[in-house]
N, C-alpha and C positions, 0 to 999 in steps of 0.2 A: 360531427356530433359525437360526444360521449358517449361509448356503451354502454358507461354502468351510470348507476342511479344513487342517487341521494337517497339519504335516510327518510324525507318526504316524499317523495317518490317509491321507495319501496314500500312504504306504511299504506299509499295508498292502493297500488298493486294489490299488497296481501291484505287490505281491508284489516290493519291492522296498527294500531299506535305508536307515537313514534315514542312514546312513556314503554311501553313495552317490548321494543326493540333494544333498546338502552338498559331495560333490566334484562336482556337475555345476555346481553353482552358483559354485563357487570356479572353475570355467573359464569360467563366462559362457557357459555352454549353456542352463542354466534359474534361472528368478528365481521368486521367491513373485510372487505377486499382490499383495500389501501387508503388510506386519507393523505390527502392531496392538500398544494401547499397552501390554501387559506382553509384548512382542517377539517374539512368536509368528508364525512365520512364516504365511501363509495361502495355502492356491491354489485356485484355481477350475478351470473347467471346462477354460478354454484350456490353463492351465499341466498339465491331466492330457492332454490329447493334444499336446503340446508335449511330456511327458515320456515318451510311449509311442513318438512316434516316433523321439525319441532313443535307448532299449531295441532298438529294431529294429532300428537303425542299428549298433547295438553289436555287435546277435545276430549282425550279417552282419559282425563284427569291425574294422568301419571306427574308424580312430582318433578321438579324440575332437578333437583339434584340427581334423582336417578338418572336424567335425560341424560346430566352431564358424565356420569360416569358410565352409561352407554358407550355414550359417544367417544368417552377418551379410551375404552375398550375395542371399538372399529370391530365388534364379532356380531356376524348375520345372527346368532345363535341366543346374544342376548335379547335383538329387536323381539325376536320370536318369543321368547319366555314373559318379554314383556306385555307382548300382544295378545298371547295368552292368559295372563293373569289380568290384564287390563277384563278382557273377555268375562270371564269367570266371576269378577268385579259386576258385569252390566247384567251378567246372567240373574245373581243375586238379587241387586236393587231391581230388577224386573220381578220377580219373586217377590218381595218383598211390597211392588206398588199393589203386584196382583191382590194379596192378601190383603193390603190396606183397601182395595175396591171393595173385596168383597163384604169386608168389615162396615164400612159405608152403607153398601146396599140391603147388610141384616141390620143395621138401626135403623135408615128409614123405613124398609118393611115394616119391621115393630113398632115402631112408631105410628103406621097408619092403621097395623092390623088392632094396635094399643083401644084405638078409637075406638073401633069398631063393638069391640066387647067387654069396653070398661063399664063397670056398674050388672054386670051380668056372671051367672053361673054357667059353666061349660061343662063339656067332658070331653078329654080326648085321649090320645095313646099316646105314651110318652116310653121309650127306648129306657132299658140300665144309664143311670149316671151315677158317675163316680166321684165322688167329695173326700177334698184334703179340707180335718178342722183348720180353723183360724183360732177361733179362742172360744170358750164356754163360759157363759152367763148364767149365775144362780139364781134363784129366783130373786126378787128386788134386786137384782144387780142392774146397774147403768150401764149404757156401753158409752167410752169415751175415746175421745183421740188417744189420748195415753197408752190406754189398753190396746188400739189396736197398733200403735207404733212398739209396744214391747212385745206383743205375741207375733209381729208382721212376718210372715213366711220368706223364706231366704229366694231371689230371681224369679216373682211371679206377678206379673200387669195385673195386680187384684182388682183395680175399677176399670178394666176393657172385659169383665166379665160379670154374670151376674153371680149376686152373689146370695147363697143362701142360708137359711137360716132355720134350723130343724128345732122343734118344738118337742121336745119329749120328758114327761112328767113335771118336775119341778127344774127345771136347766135347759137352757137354749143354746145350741153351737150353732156358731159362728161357720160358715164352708164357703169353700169356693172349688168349681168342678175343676175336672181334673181329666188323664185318658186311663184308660184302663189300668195301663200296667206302669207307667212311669209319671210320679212316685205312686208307690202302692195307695190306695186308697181306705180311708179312714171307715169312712161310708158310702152305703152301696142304696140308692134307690132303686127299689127294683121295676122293671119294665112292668105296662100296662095302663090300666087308663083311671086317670084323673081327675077329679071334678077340682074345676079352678075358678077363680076368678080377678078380674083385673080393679087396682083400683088406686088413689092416689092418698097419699100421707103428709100430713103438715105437723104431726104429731103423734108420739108414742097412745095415746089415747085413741086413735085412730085404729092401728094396728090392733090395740084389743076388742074394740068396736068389732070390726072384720072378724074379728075371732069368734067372738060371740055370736052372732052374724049366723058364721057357717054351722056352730055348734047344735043352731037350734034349727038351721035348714035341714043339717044332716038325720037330726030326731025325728021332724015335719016326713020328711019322705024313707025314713028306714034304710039307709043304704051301710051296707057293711063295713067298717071301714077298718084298712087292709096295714096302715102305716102313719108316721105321724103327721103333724101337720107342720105343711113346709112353705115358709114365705120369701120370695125370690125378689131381691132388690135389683132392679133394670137400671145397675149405675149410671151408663152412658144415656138413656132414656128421660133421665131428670135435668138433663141441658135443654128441653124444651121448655120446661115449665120452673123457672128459679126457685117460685114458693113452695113447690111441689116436690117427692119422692114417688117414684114410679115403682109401684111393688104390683109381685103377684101371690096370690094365696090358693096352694096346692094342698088335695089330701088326696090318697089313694085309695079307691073302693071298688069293691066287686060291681061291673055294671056288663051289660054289653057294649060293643063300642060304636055303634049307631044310632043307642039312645041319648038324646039331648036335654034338657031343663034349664030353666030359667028361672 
């Protein structure tokens, strides 16, 4: 009997194609062991761990050219550097799924807590946030694609955050937060507590609705109010409802922070 194996035979050993052996070959990563004279490829023992460590190398998505120039180097020294950057590589996209979880689990959160207290006034404590503008609107100004593709801020996921929108006198900026120190910050909300509320937009007439709204809530019960009013667009939050925008409507005011209103 033969010791060595056919290229069907190896493919199914290493649970692996015989399309894919014949491209490892065509790069000069793995050779048969001899082809025999009706041209049958053959490989042996070497050529099956020769071909498993190439699979490994793959699993860890290392390109195949590298492999080949590994390989025609024969140094313990590159495996190792590879192994480690490979490493470094899995460390990363591990990091990176974490964050995507976590990103997940604060939209459905808001999403459910959205429910809870949409069409209602709240109060609560809200931390320093820091806002880089996007763009300012005068009054009767529109906001439009245009505008925000010429003012767009240079490497920033502007709709994976929300975005907000400060109200002061006759002009509205355009923001999106930011961390403290990197890039410095345009504006500075300062910490404490908030009366807010949630609620949904189908139209800029909306928005001023809401406004009104709060203007005359805020007269109704006397509350001091500390800062301007700031409406927070829940970008990711309006993929639930197509016809709808997920806003929220924040002012600052002197309260305690365990009194509530509705």
């Amino acid at each position: 009997m033969n010791p060595y194996l056919t290229i069907g035979e190896l493919s199914k050993l290493m649970n692996v194609s015989i399309h894919q052996i014949r491209y490892f070959e065509e790069k000069e990563i793995l050779f048969p062991s001899y082809i025999d004279n009706n041209q049958y490829r053959m490989y042996g023992i070497d050529e099956i761990y020769q071909l498993a460590h190439i699979l490994l190398l793959r699993k860890l998505n290392i390109p195949v050219s590298t492999i080949n120039q590994s390989m025609n180097k024969s140094a313990t020294n590159d495996y190792q550097q590879l192994l480690e950057k490979s490493l470094n590589k899995i460390n990363s996209e591990i990091n990176q799924l974490i964050m995507l979880q976590q990103f997940v689990q604060k939209v459905l959160k808001e999403h459910a807590d959205y429910g809870n207290m949409e069409g209602e006034y709240q109060i609560k404590h809200v931390d320093n946030r820091y806002l880089k503008k996007w763009l300012v609107l005068e009054d009767n100004e529109t906001l439009t694609a245009r505008s925000l593709y010429e003012k767009r801020p240079q490497n920033h996921h502007l709709f994976e955050t929300d975005l907000h929108y400060v109200y002061d006198s006759e002009q509205v900026t355009l923001c999106f937060e930011t961390i403290e120190t990197t890039p410095t910050p345009d504006i500075v909300l300062e910490k404490g507590c908030y009366l807010y509320k949630a609620f949904f937009v189908t139209d800029d007439q909306d928005v001023d609705h809401e406004i009104a709204k709060l203007e005359h809530f805020l007269n109704g019960h006397h509350y001091m109010v500390l800062g301007p009013i700031i409406i927070l667009e829940k970008s990711y939050l309006s993929m639930f409802n197509n016809d709808k925008l997920h806003y929220e409507l924040q002012i600052q005011i002197e309260h305690a922070l365990d009194d509530t209103t509705k």
